[in-house]
N, C-alpha and C positions, 0 to 999 in steps of 0.2 A: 487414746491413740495420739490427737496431738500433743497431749502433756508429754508424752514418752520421746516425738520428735525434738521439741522445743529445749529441753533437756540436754538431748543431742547436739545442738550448734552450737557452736562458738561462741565467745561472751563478743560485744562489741568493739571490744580491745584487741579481743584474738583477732577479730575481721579486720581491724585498721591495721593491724601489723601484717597483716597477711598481705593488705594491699601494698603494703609500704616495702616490702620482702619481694616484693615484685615491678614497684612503680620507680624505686630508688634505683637500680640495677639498670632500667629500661632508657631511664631518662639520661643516665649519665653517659650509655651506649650511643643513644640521638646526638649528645653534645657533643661527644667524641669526634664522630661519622661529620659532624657540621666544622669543625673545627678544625679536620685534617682536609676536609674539601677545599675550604678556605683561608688556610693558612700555611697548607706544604709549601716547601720550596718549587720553582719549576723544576729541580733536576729530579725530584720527586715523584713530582705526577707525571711526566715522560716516564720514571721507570716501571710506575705501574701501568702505563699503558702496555710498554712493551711486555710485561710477566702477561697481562690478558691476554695479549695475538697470539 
């Protein structure tokens, strides 16, 4: 029975890409999010205030 799970998963590779298929996509999104926080112009972030009210 375990032989038959062990089989089943993923090589160690497949799991580092899997994480990386996930971690690369995520982190770039945070740096994004940090970057337009702090570097829009002011006429910028007035105008997303206004689109939220």
């Amino acid at each position: 029975m375990w032989n038959m799970i062990m089989e089943r998963m993923p090589s160690t590779l497949g799991m580092f890409c899997t994480a990386l298929a996930f971690l690369v996509p995520y982190v770039t999104y945070k740096i994004n999010q940090k970057l337009h926080k702090d570097m829009d112009p002011p006429w910028k972030k007035e105008e997303k205030k206004q689109s939220s009210n």
